[in-house]
C-alpha positions as semicolon CSV with decimal commas, in nm:
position;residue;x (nm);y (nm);z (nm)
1;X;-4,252;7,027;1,541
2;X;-4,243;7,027;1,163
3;X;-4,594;7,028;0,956
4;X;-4,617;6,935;0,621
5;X;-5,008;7,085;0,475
6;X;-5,166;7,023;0,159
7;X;-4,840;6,856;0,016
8;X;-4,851;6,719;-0,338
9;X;-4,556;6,607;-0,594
10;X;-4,573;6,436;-0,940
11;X;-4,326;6,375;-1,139
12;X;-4,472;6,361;-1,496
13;X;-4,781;6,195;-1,504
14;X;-4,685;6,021;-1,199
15;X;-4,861;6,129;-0,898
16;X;-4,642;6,038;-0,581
17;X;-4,824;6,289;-0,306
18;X;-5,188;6,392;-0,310
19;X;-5,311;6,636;-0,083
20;X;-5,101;6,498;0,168
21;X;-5,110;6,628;0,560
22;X;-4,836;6,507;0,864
23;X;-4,683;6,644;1,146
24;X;-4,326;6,517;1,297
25;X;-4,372;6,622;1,679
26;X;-4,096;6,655;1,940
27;X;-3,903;6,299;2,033
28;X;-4,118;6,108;1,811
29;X;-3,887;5,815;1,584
30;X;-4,088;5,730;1,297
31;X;-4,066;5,409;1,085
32;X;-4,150;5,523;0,694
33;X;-4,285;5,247;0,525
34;X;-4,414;5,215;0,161
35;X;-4,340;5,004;-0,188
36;X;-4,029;5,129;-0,391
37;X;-4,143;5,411;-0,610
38;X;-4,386;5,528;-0,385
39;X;-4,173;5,821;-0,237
40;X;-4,067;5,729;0,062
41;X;-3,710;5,896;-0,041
42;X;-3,857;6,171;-0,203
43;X;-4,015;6,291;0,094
44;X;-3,676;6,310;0,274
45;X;-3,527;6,519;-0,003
46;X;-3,885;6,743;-0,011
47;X;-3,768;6,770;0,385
48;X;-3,437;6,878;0,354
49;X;-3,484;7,116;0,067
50;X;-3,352;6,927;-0,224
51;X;-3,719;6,945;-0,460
52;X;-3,992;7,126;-0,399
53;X;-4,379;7,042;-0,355
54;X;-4,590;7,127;-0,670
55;X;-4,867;7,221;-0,365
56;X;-4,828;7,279;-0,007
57;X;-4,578;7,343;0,222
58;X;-4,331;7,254;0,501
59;X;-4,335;7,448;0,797
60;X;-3,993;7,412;0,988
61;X;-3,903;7,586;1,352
62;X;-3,604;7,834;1,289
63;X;-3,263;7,716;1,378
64;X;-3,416;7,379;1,334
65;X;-3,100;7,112;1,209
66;X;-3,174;6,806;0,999
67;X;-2,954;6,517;0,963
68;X;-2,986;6,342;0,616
69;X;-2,688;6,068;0,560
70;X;-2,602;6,170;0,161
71;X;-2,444;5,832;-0,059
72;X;-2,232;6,131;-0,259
73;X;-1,890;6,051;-0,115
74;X;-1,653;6,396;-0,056
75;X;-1,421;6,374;0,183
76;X;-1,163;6,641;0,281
77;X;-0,927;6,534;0,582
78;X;-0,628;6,294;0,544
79;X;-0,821;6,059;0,822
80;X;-1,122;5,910;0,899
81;X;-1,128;6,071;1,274
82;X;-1,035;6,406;1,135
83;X;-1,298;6,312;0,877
84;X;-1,609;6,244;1,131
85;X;-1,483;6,569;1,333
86;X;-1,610;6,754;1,084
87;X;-1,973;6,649;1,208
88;X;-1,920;6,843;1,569
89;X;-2,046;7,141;1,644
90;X;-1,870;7,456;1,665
91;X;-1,866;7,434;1,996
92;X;-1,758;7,093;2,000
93;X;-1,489;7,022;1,740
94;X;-1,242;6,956;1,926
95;X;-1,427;6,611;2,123
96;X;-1,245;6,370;1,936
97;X;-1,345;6,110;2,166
98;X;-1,739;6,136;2,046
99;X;-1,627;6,060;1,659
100;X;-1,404;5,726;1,823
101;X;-1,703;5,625;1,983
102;X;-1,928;5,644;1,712
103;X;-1,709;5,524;1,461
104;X;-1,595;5,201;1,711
105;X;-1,967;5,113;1,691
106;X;-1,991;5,158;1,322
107;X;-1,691;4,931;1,272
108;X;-1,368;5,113;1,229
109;X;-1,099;4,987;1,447
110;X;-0,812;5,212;1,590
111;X;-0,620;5,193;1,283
112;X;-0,886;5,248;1,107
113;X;-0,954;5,583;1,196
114;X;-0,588;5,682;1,155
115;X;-0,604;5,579;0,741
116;X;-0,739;5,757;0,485
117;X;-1,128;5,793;0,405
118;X;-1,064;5,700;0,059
119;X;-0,856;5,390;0,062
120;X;-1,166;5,235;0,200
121;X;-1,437;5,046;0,008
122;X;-1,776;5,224;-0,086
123;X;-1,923;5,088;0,174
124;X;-1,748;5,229;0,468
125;X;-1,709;5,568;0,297
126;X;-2,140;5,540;0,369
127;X;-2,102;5,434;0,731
128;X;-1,854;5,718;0,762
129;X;-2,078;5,991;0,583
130;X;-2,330;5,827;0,878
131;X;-2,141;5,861;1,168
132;X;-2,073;6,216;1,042
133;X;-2,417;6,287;1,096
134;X;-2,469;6,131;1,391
135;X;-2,235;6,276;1,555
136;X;-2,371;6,624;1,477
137;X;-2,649;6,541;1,682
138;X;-2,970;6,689;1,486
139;X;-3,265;6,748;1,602
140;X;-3,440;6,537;1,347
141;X;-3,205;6,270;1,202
142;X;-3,324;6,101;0,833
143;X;-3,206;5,753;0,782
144;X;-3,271;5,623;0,454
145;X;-3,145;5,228;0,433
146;X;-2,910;5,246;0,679
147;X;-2,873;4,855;0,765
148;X;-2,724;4,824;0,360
149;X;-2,371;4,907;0,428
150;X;-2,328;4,720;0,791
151;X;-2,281;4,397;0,933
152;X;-2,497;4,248;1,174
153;X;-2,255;4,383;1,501
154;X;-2,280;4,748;1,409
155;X;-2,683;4,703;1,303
156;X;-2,718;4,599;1,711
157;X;-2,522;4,859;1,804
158;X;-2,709;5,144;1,567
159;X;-2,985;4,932;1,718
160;X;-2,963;5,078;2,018
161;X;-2,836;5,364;2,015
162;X;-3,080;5,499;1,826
163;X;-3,383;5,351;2,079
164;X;-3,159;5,611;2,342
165;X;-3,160;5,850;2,100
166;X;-3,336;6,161;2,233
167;X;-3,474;6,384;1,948
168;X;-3,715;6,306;1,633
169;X;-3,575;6,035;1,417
170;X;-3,769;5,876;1,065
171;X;-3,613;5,581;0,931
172;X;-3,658;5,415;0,605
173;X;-3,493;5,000;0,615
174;X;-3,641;4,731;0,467
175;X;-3,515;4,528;0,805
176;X;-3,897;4,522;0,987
177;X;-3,702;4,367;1,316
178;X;-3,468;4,662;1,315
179;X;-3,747;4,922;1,289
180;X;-3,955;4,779;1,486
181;X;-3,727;4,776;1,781
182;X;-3,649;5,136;1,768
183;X;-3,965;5,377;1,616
184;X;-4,256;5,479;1,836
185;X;-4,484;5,534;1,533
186;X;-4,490;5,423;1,185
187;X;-4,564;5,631;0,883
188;X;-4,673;5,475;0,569
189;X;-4,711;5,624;0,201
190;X;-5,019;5,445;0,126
191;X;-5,252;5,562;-0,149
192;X;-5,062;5,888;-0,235
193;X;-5,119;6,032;0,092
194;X;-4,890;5,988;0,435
195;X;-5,055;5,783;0,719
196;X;-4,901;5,758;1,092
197;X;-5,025;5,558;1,413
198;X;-4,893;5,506;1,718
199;X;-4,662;5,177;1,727
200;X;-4,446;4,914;1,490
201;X;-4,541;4,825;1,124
202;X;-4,733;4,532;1,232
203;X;-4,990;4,748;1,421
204;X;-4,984;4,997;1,105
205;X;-5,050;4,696;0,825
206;X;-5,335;4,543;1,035
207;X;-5,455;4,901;1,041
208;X;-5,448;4,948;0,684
209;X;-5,613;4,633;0,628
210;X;-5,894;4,724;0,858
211;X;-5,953;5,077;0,677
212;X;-5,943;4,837;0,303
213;X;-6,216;4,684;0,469
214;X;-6,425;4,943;0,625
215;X;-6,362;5,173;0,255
216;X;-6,477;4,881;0,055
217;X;-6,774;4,830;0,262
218;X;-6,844;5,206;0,264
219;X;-6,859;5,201;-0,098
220;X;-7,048;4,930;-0,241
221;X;-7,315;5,005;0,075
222;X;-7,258;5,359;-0,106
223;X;-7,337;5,222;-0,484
224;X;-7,586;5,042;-0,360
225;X;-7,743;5,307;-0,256
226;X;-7,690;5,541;-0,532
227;X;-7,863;5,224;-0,741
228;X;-8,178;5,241;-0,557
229;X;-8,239;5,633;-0,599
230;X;-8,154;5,655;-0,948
231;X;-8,444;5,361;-0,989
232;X;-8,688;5,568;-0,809
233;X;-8,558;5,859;-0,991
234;X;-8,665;5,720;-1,310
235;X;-8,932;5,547;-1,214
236;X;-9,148;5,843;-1,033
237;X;-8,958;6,170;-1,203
238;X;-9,275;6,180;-1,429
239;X;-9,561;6,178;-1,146
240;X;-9,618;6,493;-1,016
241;X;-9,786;6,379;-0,732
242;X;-9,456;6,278;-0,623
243;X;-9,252;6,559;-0,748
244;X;-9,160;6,618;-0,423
245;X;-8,974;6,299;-0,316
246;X;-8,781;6,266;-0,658
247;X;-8,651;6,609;-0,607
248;X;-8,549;6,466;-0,249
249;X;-8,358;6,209;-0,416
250;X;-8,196;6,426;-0,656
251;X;-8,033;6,583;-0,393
252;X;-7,970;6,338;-0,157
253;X;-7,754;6,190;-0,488
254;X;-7,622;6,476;-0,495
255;X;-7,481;6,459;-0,147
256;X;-7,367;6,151;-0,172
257;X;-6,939;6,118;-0,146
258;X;-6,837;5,914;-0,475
259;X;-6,569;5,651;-0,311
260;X;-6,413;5,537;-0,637
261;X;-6,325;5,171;-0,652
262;X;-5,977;5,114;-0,433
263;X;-5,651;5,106;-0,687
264;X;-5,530;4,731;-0,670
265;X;-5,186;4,785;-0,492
266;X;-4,940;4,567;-0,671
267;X;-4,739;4,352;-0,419
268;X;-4,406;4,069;-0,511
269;X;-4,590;3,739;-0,464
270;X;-4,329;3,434;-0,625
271;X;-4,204;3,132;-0,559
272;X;-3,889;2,947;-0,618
273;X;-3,845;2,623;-0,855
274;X;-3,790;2,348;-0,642
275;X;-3,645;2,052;-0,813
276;X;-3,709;1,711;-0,661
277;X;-3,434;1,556;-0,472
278;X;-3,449;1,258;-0,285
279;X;-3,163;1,218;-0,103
280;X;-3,061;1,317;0,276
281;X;-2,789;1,510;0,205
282;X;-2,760;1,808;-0,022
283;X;-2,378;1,945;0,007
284;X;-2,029;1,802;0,187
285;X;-1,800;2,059;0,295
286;X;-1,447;1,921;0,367
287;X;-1,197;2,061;0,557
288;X;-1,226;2,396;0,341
289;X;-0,956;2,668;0,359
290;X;-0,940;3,020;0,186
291;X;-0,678;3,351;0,175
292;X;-0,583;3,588;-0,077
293;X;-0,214;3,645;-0,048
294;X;-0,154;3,313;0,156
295;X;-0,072;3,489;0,476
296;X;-0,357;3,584;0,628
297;X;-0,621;3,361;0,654
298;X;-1,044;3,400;0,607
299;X;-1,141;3,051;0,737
300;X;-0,873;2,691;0,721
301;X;-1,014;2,337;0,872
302;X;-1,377;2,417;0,802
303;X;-1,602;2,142;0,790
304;X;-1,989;2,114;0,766
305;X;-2,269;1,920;0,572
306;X;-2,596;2,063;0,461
307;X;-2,878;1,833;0,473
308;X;-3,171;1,870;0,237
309;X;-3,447;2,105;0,363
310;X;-3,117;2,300;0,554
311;X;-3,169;2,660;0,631
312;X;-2,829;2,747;0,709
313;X;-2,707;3,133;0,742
314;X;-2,368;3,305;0,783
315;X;-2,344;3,573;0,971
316;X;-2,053;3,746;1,149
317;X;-1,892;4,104;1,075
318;X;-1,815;4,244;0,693
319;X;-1,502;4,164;0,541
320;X;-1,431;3,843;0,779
321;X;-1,554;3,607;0,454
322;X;-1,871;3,542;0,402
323;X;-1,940;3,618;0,078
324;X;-1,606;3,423;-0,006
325;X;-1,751;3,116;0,156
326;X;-2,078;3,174;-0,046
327;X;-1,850;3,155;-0,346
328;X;-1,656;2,874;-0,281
329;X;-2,036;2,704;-0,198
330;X;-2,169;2,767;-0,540
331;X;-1,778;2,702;-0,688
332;X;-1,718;3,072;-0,851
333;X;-1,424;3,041;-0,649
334;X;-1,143;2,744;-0,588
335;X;-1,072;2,728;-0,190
336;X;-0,692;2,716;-0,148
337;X;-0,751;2,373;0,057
338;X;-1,026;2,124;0,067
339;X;-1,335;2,074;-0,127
340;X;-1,694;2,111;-0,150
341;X;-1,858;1,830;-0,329
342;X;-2,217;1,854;-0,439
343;X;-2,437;1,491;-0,387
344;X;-2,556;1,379;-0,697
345;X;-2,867;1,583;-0,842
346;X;-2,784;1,868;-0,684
347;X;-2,873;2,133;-0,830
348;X;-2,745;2,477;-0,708
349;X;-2,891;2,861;-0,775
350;X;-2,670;3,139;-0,623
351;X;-2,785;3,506;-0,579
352;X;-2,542;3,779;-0,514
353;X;-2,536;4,130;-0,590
354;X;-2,151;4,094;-0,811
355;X;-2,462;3,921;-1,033
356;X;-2,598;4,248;-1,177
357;X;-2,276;4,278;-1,360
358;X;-2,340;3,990;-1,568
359;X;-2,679;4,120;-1,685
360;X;-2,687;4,218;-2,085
361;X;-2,779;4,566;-2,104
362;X;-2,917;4,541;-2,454
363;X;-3,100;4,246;-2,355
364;X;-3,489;4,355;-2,180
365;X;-3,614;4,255;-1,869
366;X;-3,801;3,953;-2,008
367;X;-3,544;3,821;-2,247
368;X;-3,315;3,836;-1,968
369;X;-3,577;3,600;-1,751
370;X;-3,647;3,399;-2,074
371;X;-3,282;3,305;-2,138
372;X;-3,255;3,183;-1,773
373;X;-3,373;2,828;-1,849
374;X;-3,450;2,638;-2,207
375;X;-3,767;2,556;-2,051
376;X;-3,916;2,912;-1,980
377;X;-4,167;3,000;-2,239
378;X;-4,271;3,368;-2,290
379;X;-4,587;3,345;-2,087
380;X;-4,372;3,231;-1,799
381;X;-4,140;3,446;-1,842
382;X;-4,386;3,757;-1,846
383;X;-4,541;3,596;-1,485
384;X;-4,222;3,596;-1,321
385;X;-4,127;3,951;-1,435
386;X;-4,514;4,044;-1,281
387;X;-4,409;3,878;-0,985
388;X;-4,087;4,140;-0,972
389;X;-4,336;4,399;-1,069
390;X;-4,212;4,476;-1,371
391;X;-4,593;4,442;-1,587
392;X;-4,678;4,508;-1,899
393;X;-4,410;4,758;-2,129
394;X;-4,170;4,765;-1,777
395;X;-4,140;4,394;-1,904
396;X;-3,977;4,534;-2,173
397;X;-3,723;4,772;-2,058
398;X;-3,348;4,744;-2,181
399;X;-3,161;4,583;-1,854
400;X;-2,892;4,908;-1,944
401;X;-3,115;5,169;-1,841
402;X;-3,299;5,080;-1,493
403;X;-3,186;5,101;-1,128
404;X;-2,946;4,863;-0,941
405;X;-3,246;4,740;-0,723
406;X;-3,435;4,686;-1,022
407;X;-3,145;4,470;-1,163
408;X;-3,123;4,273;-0,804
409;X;-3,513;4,233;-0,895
410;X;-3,405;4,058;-1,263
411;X;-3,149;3,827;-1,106
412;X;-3,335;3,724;-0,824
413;X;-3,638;3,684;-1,154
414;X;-3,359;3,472;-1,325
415;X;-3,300;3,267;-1,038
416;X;-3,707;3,222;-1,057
417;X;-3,699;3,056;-1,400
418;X;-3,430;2,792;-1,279
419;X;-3,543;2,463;-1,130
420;X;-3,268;2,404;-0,845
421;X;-3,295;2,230;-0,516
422;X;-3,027;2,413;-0,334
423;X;-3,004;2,808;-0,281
424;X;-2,660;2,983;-0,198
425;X;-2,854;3,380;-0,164
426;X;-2,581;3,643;-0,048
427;X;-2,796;3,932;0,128
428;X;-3,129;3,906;-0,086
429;X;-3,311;4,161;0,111
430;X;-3,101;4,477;-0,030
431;X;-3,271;4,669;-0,288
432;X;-3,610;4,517;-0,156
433;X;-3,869;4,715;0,016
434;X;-4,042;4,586;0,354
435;X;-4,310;4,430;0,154
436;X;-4,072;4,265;-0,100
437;X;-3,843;4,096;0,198
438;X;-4,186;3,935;0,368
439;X;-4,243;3,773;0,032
440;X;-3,878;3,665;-0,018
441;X;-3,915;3,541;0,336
442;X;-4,232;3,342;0,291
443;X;-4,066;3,213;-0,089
444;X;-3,774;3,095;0,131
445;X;-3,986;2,928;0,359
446;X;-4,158;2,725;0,134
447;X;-3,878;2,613;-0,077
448;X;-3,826;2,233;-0,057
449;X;-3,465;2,220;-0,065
450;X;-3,209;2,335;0,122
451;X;-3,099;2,722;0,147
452;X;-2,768;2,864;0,260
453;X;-2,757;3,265;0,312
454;X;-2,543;3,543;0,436
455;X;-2,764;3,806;0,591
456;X;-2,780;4,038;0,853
457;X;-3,192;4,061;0,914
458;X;-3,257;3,941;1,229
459;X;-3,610;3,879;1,135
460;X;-3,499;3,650;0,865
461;X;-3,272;3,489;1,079
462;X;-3,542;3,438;1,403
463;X;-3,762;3,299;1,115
464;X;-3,576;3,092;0,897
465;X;-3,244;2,974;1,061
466;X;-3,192;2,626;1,193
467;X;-2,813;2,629;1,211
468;X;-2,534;2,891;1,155
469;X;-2,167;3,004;1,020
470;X;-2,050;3,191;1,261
471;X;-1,742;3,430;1,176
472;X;-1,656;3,620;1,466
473;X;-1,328;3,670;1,723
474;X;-1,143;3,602;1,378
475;X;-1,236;3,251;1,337
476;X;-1,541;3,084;1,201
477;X;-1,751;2,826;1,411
478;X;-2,065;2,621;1,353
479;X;-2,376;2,681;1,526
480;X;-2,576;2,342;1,577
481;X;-2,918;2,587;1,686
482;X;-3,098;2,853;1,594
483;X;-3,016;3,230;1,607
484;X;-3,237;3,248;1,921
485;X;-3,058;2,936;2,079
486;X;-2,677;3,172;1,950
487;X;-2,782;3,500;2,099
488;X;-2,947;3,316;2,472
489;X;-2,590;3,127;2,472
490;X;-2,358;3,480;2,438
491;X;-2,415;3,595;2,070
492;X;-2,285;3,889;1,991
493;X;-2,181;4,032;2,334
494;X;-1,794;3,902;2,295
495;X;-1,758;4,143;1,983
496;X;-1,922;4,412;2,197
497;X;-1,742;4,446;2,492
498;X;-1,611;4,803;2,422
499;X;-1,934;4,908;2,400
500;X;-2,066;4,698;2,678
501;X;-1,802;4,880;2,892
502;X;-1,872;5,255;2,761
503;X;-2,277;5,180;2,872
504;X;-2,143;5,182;3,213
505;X;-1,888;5,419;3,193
506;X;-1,588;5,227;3,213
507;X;-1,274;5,099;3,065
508;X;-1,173;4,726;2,969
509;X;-0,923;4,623;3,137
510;X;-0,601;4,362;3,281
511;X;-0,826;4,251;3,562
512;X;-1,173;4,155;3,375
513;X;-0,852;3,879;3,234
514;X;-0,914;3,707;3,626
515;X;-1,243;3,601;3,558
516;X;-1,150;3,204;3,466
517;X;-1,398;3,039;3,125
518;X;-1,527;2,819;3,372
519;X;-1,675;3,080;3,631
520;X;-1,823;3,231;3,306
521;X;-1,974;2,957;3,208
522;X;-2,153;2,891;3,506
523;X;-2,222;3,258;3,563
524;X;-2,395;3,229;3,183
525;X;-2,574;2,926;3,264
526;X;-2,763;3,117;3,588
527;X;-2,840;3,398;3,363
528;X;-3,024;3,134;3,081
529;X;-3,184;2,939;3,389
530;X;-3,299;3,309;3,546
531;X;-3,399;3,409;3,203
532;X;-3,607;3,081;3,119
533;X;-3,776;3,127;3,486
534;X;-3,849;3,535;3,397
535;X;-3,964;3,469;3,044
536;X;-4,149;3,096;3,038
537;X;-4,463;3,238;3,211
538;X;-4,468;3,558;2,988
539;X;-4,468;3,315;2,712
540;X;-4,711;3,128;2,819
541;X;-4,943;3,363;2,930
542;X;-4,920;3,548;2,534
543;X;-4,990;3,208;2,440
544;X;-5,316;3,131;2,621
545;X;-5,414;3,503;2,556
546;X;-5,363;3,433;2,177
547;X;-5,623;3,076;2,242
548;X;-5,847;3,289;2,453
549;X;-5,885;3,583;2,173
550;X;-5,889;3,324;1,889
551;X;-6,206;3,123;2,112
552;X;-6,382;3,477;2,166
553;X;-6,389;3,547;1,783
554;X;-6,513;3,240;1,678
555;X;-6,812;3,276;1,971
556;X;-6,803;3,668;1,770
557;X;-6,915;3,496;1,454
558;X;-7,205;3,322;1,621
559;X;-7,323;3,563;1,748
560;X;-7,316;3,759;1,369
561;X;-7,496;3,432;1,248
562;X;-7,781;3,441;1,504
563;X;-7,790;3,847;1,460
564;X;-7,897;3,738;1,081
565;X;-8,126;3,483;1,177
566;X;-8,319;3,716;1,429
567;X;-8,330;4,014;1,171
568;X;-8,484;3,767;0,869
569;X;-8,699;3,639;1,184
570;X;-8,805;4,050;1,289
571;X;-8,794;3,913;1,629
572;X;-8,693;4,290;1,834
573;X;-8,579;4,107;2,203
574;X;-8,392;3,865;2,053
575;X;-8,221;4,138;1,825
576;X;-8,142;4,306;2,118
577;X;-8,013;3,978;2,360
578;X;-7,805;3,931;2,052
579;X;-7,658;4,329;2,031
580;X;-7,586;4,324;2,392
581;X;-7,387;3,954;2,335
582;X;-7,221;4,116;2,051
583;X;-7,086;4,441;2,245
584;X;-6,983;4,223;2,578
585;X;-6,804;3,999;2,326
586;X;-6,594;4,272;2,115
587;X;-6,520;4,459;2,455
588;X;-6,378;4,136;2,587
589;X;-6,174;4,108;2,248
590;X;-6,042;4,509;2,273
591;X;-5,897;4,402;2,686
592;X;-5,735;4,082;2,541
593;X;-5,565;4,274;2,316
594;X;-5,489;4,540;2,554
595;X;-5,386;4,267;2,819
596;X;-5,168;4,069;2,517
597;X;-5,006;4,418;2,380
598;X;-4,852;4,519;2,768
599;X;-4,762;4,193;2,789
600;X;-4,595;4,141;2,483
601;X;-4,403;4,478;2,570
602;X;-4,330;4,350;2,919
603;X;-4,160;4,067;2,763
604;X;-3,936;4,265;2,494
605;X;-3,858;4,496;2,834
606;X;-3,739;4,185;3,024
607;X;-3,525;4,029;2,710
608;X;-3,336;4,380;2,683
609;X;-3,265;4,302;3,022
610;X;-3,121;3,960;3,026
611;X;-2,911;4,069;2,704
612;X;-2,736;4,333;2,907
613;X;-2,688;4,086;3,206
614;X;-2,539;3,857;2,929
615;X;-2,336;4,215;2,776
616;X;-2,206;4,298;3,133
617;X;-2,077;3,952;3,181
618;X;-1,885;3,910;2,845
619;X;-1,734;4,251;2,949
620;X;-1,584;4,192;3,294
């Protein structure tokens, strides 16, 4: 178990911990969750020894090993096996086969691991500087942003391996459908101080909003009370006959906790531009192809429309093309065949992170949003750099000397400013917090036009995808459903048979070829029909659960209506009829709850299940 006691940290004036008291115990995996800036990755440095607190300290068991993944890139074997060996223990370094496994499920291929670390791109020198600490097995292993650097394939298969993973785990990722499928408890910097319950970020955020609630209550029930002595104070302080009961006063004022007003907590709340568009269809794509030395081929033949009001999103591996089709979308790029032709008053806004680049660095963060569009004034631009929290003199920051997530921030601003009815957004999520991404997500969702993204958040693609680009099996196919409809109808599973076959301890091989496409097929279609019959009822039952609890509260604030009516009315029995209506009524709440929770868990449990049915069959 480690304990952190009486930890605080500024930096400057800044005050990032106060006070601040946590314990890690054995096997828990902990979701940190907080606002950039707050410290989330400051308290992972503070853990492994790379600051120290100004107060406090961090009690760690001897011969205790923690796993950080570090972005500084030093690499000293010729290749990337040799190079993910390194991670093995002593006793261990000669199990090549562990770094192979790991690295197949991070992405490297066979030839892959036989090249070089540093012929590959900065973003596979991360996953390798990963799966080097993965495979060193810790006993508490610190992910900070891990999702950045993959594709969707190796996010599922982090996915789970991590929810088998067997020791204490704290992950920071901005992807809430990731964490929430793997952590036990969440731990958020809230306030200056470290706060953990038991269960996913949604439980923790309802819990934070209950104890804004119950604090806000507490203290103007508090001032009111202070009020009311200080008026008898002054009133009676000069009667001696009641010397006494002012001195009373005095020092139940004394006594009295000071709860100082709550600290507004600044969150991204923005919308996009939407500029009307009348038409049906937004975008013709026609017959598209694309390479880069005219030999090996991204995508040829491709054909698809967007409609306005589309959400469309790409997904499929790194380095298969999607960015390259996002391109060729919002014409940065000529396709080597084909064309993409834009209906007429379409106007398009693409967001990628190559966009940074293009920022001026003596230019400030609102010039940069003012020059967007000739129709942004000053005010407006000032609003939408609020909205990307950068207020007041931030505002006015050179773009040259702030983060690369704060520049993502200023071009997603810039595409703020601009009035467009189509959105080509190429990952939008990295570089955004937890709390950012809902907002993005909600901004998304209530954008008139039509949207076409590349992203691998599964939350953002349950909530917002109607169709899909597919790339995957080195081809690229068009999904006429939604991501639910693509992962019930095989999803991912054919680029995961290796690791399909590893779960059960075996080996691909000649005969799983004997299995004809039809008898898969139909063996896929009993699975769906089983998995409808399992999961319909479940569904259902959440749903008339939800009705039930959302019937009971509304009978809950009755019952708080006739409570004030009987106390204005002093009539005692019916206070007390009321009290006991009150308590059956929130204990019937609490059991729904329970009941919905267990269910809710009950259904996740059967899914997993069904998805592994659907794994083992792509495998054999």
């Amino acid at each position: 178990m480690i304990s952190i006691e009486n930890l605080s940290k500024s930096f400057g004036p800044q005050v990032i911990f106060d006070q601040v008291d946590f314990k890690i115990n054995p096997r828990e995996k902990i979701g940190l969750v907080g606002r950039n800036g707050h410290g989330k990755t400051t308290f992972f440095k503070l853990l492994i020894g790379q600051g120290q607190p100004d107060e406090g300290r961090i009690s760690v068991p001897s011969n205790y090993r923690i796993g950080y993944v570090r972005q500084e890139i030093e690499f000293t074997r010729e290749t990337v096996v040799e190079e993910c060996m390194t991670g093995l223990a002593a006793e261990e370094k000669d199990c090549f086969w562990k770094a192979e496994k790991i690295l197949e499920g991070l992405g490297f291929s066979g030839e892959d691991m036989k090249k070089d670390p540093y012929t590959f791109s900065g973003g596979y020198q991360v996953r390798l500087n990963l799966a080097k600490v993965i495979v060193s097995e810790p006993d508490l292993l610190l992910l900070d942003e891990p999702t950045n650097y993959l594709d969707i394939v190796s996010i599922r298969w982090v996915e789970r391996f991590l929810q088998g993973w067997q020791r204490e785990l704290i992950v920071i990722t901005h992807d809430r459908s990731f964490m929430d499928n793997v952590v036990t408890h969440t731990a958020g910097i809230y306030r200056k101080k470290i706060r953990k319950i038991v269960g996913n970020t949604g439980k923790f955020y309802d819990q934070i909003a209950l104890d804004e609630e119950v604090y806000e209550k507490t203290r103007i029930n508090e001032e009111r009370k202070r009020r009311e002595t200080e008026l008898f104070i002054s009133r009676f302080r000069a009667k001696a006959r009641l010397a006494g009961l002012v001195q009373s006063r005095i020092k139940t004022i004394e006594k009295l906790e000071k709860h100082k007003k709550a600290e507004l907590v600044k969150t991204l709340n923005f919308s996009f531009r939407s500029l009307p568009y009348k038409g049906k269809v937004a975008m013709h794509v026609k017959d598209i192809a694309f390479s880069w030395d005219k030999t090996d081929s991204l995508f040829e033949n491709l054909n698809f429309t967007v409609s306005a009001g589309d959400r469309l999103c790409v997904v499929g591996k790194n380095g298969k093309g999607k960015t390259t089709l996002l391109k060729i979308l919002a014409k940065e790029l000529v396709s080597n065949h084909g064309e993409v032709v834009y209906s007429p008053g379409i106007n398009a806004g693409f967001f990628e992170q190559g966009h940074i680049m293009q920022l001026n660095d003596e230019r400030t963060v609102e010039e940069e949003v003012l020059y967007s569009h000739p129709d942004v004034d000053r005010q407006t631009a000032r609003n939408i750099c609020g909205a990307m929290m950068f207020e007041g003199d931030n505002a006015l920051k050179k773009t040259g000397v702030i983060s690369g997530g704060e520049k993502s921030r200023v071009v997603l601003g810039k595409l703020l400013a601009t009035p467009v009815n189509l959105l080509l957004l190429d990952e939008p999520t990295n570089h955004l917090d937890m709390e950012s991404c809902d907002a993005l997500m909600n901004a998304i969702n209530e954008f008139s036009g039509a949207v076409v993204m590349v992203t691998h958040n599964e939350m953002f693609l349950h909530t917002l995808a109607e169709r899909l680009i597919v790339f995957r099996n080195n081809s690229v196919d068009c999904f006429e459903s939604n991501y639910r409809s693509f992962l019930d109808s095989g999803g991912w599973h054919d680029e995961g048979i290796q690791a399909a076959a590893e779960e059960k301890n075996i080996q691909p091989s000649a005969s799983n070829e004997k299995i004809t496409k039809k008898e898969v097929r139909k063996i896929r279609s009993a699975i769906i029909t089983k998995r409808s019959k399992v999961l319909k009822p479940l569904e259902k039952k959440i749903e008339d659960i939800e009705s039930e609890i959302v019937a009971m509260e509304v009978g809950l604030e009755e019952f708080n209506r006739l409570m004030q009516e009987a106390s204005l009315a002093g009539d005692g029995k019916w206070i007390q009829t009321i009290s006991q209506d009150i308590h059956r009524c929130r204990t019937s709440i609490d059991h729904l709850f329970d009941e919905l929770e267990a269910i809710m868990k009950q259904l996740e449990k059967e899914r997993i299940i069904f998805e592994k049915e659907m794994a083992a069959l792509e495998s054999e």
